[in-house]
C-alpha positions in Angstrom: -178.1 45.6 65.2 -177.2 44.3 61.6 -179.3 45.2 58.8 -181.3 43.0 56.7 -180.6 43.2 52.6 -183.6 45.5 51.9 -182.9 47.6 54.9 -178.9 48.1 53.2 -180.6 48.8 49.7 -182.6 51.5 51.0 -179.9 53.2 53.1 -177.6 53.2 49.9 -180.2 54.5 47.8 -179.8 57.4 49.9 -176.5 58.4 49.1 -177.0 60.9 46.5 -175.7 59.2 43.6 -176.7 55.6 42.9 -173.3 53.8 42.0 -173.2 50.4 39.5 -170.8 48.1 39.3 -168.1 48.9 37.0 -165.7 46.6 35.3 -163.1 48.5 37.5 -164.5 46.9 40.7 -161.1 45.6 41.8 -160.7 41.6 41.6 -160.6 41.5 45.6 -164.5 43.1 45.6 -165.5 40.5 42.9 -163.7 37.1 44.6 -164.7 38.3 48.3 -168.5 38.6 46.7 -169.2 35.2 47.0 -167.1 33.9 49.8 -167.9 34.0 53.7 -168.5 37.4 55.8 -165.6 37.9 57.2 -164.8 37.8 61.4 -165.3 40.9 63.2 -162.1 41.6 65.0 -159.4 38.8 62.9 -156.0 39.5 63.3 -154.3 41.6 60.2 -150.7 41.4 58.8 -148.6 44.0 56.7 -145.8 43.4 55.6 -143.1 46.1 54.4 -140.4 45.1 52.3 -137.3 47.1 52.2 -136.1 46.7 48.8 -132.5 46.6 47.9 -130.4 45.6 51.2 -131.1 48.0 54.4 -128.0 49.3 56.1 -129.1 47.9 59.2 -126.1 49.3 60.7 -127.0 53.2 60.1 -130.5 51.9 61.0 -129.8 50.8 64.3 -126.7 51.8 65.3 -124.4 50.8 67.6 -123.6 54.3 68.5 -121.5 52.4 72.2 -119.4 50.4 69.9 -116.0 52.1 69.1 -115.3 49.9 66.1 -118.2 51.3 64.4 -116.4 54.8 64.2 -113.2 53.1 63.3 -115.2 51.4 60.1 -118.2 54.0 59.0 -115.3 57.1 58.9 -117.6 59.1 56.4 -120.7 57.9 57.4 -120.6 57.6 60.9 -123.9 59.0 63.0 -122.6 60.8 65.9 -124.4 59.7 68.8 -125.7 63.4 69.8 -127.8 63.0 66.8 -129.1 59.8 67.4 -132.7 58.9 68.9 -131.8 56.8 72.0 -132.9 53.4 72.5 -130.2 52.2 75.3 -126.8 53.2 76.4 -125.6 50.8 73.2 -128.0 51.6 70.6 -130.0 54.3 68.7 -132.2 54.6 65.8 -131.4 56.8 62.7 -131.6 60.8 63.3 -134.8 60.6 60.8 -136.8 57.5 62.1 -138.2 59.7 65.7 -141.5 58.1 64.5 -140.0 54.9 65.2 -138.5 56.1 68.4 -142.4 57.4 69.5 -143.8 53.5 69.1 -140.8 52.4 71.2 -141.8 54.5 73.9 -145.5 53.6 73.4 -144.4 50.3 73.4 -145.7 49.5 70.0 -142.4 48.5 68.4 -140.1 45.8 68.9 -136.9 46.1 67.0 -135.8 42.2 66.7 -131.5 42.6 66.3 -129.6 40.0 64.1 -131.5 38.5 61.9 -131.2 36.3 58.9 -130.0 32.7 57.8 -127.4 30.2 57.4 -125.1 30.5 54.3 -126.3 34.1 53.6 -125.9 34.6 49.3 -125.3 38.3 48.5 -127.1 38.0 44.9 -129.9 40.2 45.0 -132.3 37.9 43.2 -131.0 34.9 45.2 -131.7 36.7 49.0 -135.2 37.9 48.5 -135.9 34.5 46.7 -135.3 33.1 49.7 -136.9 35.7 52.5 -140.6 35.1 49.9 -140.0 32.0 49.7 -138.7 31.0 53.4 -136.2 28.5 51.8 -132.5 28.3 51.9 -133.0 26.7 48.7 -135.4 28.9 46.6 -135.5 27.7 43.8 -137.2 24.5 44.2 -140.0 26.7 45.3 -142.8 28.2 43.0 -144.7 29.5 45.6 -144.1 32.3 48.6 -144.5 31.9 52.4 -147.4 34.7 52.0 -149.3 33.0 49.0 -149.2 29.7 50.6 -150.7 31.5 53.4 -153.2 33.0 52.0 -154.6 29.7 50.2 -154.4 28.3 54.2 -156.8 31.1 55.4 -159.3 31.6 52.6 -162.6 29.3 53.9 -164.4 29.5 50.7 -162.7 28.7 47.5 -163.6 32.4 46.0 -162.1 34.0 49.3 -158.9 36.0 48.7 -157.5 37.3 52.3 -154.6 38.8 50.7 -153.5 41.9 48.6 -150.9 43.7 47.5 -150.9 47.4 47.9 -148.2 49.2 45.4 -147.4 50.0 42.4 -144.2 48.0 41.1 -144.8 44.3 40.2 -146.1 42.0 42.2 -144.0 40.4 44.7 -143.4 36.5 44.1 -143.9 36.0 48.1 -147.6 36.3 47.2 -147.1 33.9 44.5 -149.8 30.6 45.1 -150.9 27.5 43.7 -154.4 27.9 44.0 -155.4 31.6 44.2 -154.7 34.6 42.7 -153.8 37.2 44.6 -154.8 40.8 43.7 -152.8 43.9 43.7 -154.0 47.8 43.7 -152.6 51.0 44.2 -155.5 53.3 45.7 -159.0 52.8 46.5 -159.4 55.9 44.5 -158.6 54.2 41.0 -161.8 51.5 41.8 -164.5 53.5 42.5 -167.9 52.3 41.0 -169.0 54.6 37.9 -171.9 56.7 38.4 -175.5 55.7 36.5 -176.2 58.1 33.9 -179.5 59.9 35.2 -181.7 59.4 38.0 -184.2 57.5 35.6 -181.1 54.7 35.6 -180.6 55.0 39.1 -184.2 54.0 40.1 -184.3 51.2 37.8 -180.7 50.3 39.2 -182.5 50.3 42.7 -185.5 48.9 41.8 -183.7 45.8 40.2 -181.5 45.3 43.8 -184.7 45.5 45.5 -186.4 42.6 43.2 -183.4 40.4 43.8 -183.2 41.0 47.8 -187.4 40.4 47.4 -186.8 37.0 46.0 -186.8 33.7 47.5 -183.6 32.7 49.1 -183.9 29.5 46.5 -185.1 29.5 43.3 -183.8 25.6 42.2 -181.6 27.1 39.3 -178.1 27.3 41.0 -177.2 29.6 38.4 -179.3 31.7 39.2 -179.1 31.7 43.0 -175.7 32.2 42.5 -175.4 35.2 40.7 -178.3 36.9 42.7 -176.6 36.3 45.5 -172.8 37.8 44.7 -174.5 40.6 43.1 -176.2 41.9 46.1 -172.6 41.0 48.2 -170.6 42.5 45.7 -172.9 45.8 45.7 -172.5 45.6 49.7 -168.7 45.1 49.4 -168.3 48.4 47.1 -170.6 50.3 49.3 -168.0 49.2 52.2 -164.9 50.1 50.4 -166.4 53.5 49.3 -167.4 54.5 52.9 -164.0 53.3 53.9 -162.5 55.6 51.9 -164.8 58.5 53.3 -164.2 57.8 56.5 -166.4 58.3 59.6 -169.5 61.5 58.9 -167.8 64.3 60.8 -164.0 62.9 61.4 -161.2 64.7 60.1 -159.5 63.4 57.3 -155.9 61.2 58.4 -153.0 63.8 57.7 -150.6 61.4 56.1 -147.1 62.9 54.7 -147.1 63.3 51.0 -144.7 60.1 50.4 -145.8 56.9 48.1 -145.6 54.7 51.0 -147.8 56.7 53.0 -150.3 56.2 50.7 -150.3 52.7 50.5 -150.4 52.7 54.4 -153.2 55.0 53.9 -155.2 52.6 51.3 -154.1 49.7 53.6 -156.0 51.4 56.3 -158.8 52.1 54.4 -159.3 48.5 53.5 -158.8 47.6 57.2 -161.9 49.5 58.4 -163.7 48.2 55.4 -164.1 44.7 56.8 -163.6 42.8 53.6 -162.2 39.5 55.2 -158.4 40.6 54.2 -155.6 39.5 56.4 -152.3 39.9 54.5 -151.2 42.7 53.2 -148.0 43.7 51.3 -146.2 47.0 50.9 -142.9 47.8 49.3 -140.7 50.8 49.8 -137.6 51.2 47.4 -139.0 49.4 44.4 -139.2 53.1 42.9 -135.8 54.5 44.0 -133.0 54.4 42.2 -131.5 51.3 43.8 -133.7 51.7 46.2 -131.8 50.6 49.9 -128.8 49.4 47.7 -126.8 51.9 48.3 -122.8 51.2 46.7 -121.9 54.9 46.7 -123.0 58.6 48.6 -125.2 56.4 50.9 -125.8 59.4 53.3 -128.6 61.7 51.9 -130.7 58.7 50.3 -130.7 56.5 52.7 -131.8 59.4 55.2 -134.8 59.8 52.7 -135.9 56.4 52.9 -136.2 56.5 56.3 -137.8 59.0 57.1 -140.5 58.1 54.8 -140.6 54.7 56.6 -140.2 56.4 59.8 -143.5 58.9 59.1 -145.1 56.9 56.7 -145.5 54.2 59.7 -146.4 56.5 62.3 -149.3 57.9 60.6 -150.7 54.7 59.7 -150.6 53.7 63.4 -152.7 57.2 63.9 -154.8 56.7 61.5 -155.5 52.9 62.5 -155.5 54.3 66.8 -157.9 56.7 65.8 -160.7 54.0 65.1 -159.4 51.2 67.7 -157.9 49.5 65.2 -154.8 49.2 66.3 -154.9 45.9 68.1 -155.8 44.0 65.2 -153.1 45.0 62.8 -149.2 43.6 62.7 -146.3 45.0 60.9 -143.2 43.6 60.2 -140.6 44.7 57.8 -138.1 42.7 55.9 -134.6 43.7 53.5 -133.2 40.8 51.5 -129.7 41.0 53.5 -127.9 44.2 55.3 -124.3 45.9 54.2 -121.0 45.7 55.1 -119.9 46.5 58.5 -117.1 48.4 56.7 -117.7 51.4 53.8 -116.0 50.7 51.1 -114.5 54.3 49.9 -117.4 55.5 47.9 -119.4 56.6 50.4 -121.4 54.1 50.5 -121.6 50.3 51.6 -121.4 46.6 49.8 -123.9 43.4 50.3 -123.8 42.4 53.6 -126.3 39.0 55.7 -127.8 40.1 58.8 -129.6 43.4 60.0 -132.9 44.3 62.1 -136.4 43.6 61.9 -139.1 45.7 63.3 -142.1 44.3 63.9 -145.1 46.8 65.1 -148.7 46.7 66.2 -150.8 47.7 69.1 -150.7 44.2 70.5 -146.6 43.6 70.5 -144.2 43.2 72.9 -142.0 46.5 72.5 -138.7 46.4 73.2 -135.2 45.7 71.9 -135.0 41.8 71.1 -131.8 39.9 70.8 -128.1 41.3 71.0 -126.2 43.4 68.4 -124.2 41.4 66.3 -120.0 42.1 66.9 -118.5 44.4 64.6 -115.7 42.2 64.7 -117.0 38.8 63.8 -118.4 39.2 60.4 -119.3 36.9 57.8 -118.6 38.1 54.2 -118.2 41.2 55.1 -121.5 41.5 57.2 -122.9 40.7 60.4 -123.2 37.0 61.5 -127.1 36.5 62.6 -127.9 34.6 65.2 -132.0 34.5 64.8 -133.2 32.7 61.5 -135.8 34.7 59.9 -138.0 31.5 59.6 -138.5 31.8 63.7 -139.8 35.0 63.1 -142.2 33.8 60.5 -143.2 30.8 62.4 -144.4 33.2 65.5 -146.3 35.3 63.1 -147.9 32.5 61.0 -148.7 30.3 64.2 -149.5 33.2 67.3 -150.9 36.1 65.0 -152.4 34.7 62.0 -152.9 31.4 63.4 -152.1 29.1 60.6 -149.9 26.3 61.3 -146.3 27.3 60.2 -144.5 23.5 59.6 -147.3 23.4 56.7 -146.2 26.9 55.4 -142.8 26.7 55.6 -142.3 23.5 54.8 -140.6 22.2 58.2 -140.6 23.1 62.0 -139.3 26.5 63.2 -139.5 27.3 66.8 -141.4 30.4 67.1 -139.4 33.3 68.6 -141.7 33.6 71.9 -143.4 36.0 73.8 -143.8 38.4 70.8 -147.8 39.2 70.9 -148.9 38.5 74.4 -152.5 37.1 74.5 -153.1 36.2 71.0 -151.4 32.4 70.5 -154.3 31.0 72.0 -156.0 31.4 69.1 -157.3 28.1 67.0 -154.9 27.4 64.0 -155.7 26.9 60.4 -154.0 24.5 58.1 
C-alpha cells in the first residue's frame, strides 16, 4: 500500500537525523523532482565502454584456430588456460566471471562486430560507435542522448546518467537535455540540520506544505511546493538506496573503480528514480587504457579481470533484490587489434571484435561466427554484424524507443536477443 505525503514525512522524521536539502543534491534529484513517478518494473540499460581498442582476439579467443598461434607467438593463451565456451572458442584465463553468466545463461557474447570502412583514428571510431554514424562528424548529438530526450515524458525528466569519473562521454551528448554525471552516491548525500531545534522546524515546514491545498491559484507557488516535497522524497530514496535493505548484508564488491560504479549504478537501480540509461567507462584512467602497442600481456589481464569481477558482482548484487530482469548490459570498444603482434609485445588498431551483452532477461549464448584469421581488413578482422543492428534491437526490443528516429535510418534489429520483452509499446 503506498503512502500518502504526510504518512512519508512522518516515517522520515524518524530516522534519527533530519536531513535538508543541500546544494550537493545531485542535478538528477533536482530535474527528476518535478517530472512523472517513474514505472515500477521499466526496463534499464548500462552501457560499458571499453576505452582504447579491446583486443577482442585475447578476449575471445580462437583457441581451435592454428593461425592464431602462428600470429600471437608471444602472446598466445594456451588453451589449457582458457575458460571454455565451445571446442573453437574460450574466454580470457581472468574473465571466469564472464564464463559463470554463460553457463547461467546471462551472457551472450555477439562475435564480429563493427562497420563498413572501419577508420583506425581513435577520436574518429568512438565518434562514430556515440554517435551511430559512419560519418560523425555531421553529428552533435550521441545515440544515447538522443535517447534519452525520446524517453523523458516530462520536460524536467532526465532518464539518463553517467556514472564515472573521467569526462563525460559525447554519446550522452543531447539537444534538449542535460545529462548528469556522478561518481558515488556517497559524494550527494543531504547535509545534516544543525540541532534538533532546526530539525523540527525543518519537519514542521514539510508538514505545512503536504497540509496545504493541492492548488493555491499561484503557479509559482504550486510549483515549488510541490518539487520540494518530491525532491525531499527522491533524496530519502537515494539515501535508503544506498543503505540497503534493514538487516541485508552489505554487496561484497572487489575493490576496483569500475566496481564501484556498478555498485552506485545498482544503488540507483533499486532507488526507483525513473533512470533508464546508464553509462560506465573502464580504461579512461589507465594508462592507454585497452590501447595496448607494447607488453600487452599483464595489463590487459588487469583489465579484464576487473571487467570480469566487477560485472559479476553487480549481477549479485542486482539478483539479490530481483532486479536482475530489468537491467541490460552491453559493452562497446571503439575498434579491436591486429590479428598479428607487431614485435613489441603488444598489438596495433585493428575494426572488428566482440560484444557482450548481459542481463537476466537475454538470450545467452555465442552469437555469430568468428571472423577468419586470414581474411583481414587493415590489419584486423572483417565484421560481418554492423553495430547499428545491435543498437536498433536494444533501442526498439529493450528500451522501446523507435530506433530509425535515433539513428537516423533503418537498422534491422539483430533478433531474438531478449525473448519476451519486444512486445513492449515504443516511444518516439
Amino acid at each position: 500500500m503506498s503512502l500518502t505525503r504526510r504518512d512519508f514525512l512522518r516515517t522520515s522524521a524518524a530516522v534519527p537525523a533530519m536531513f535538508s536539502l543541500s546544494s550537493t543534491v545531485p542535478l538528477m534529484v533536482g530535474r527528476a523532482a518535478a517530472a512523472a513517478p517513474s514505472v515500477k518494473g521499466e526496463t534499464a540499460l548500462v552501457v560499458l565502454q571499453l576505452a582504447g581498442g579491446n583486443d577482442g582476439l585475447n578476449t575471445v579467443v580462437p583457441y581451435g584456430d592454428d593461425a592464431y598461434g602462428r600470429v600471437r607467438y608471444t602472446l598466445r593463451l594456451p588453451a589449457a588456460k582458457l575458460h571454455k565456451i565451445d571446442s573453437f572458442v574460450g574466454f580470457h584465463p581472468e574473465m571466469a566471471g564472464f564464463k559463470q553468466l554463460l553457463g547461467e545463461g546471462s551472457l551472450a557474447v555477439v562475435q564480429g562486430v563493427g562497420y563498413p570502412n572501419p577508420n583506425q583514428s581513435h577520436f574518429i571510431s568512438m565518434r562514430t560507435w556515440q554517435t551511430a554514424d559512419i560519418e560523425p562528424n555531421r553529428r552533435q548529438t550521441g545515440w544515447l542522448g538522443r535517447a534519452v530526450e525520446r524517453l523523458a515524458r516530462e520536460e524536467a525528466e532526465v532518464p539518463g546518467i553517467f556514472v564515472g569519473q573521467i569526462r563525460q562521454p559525447f554519446t550522452l551528448n543531447a539537444e534538449r537535455a542535460v545529462v548528469p554525471s556522478v561518481r558515488s552516491l556517497q559524494d550527494y548525500a543531504p547535509q545534516p540540520l544543525p540541532g534538533p531545534a532546526a530539525q523540527a522546524a525543518h519537519q514542521q515546514r514539510l508538514l505545512d506544505a503536504a497540509e496545504a491545498p493541492r492548488a493555491t491559484g499561484n503557479p509559482l507557488l504550486d510549483f515549488v511546493r510541490r518539487t520540494t516535497l518530491t525532491a525531499h522524497a527522491r533524496c530519502r530514496q537515494v539515501e535508503l538506496a544506498a543503505q540497503g535493505k534493514p538487516g541485508s548484508p552489505a554487496a561484497d564488491y572487489p575493490s576496483f573503480p569500475l566496481a564501484d560504479e556498478l555498485r552506485t549504478v545498482a544503488q540507483l537501480v533499486r532507488a526507483d528514480l525513473g533512470l533508464r540509461i546508464y553509462y560506465v567507462e573502464l580504461g579512461g584512467e589507465e594508462p592507454g587504457g585497452f590501447d595496448n602497442h607494447a607488453n600487452q600481456r599483464d595489463n590487459h589481464a588487469s583489465l579484464l579481470r576487473q571487467l570480469s569481477e566487477s560485472l559479476a558482482a553487480f549481477f549479485r548484487d542486482l539478483r539479490r533484490d530481483r532486479l536482475l530482469d530489468r537491467v541490460l548490459v552491453t559493452t562497446f570498444s571503439e575498434f579491436g587489434r591486429t590479428v598479428e603482434e607487431n614485435g613489441r609485445r603488444g598489438t596495433d588498431h585493428g575494426s572488428a571484435a566482440p560484444v557482450f551483452l548481459a542481463g537476466g532477461r537475454v538470450k545467452g549464448g555465442l552469437l555469430g561466427r568468428h571472423p577468419s584469421l586470414t581474411e583481414l581488413e587493415n590489419g584486423g578482422l572483417k565484421h560481418h554484424t554492423d553495430f547499428r543492428r545491435l543498437y536498433a534491437a536494444v533501442l526498439d526490443d529493450w528500451l522501446g524507443v523507435d530506433s530509425r528516429v535515433v539513428l537516423g535510418g533503418e537498422f534491422k534489429p539483430l533478433g531474438g536477443l531478449f525473448p519476451g520483452v519486444g512486445s513492449q509499446q515504443q516511444v518516439g
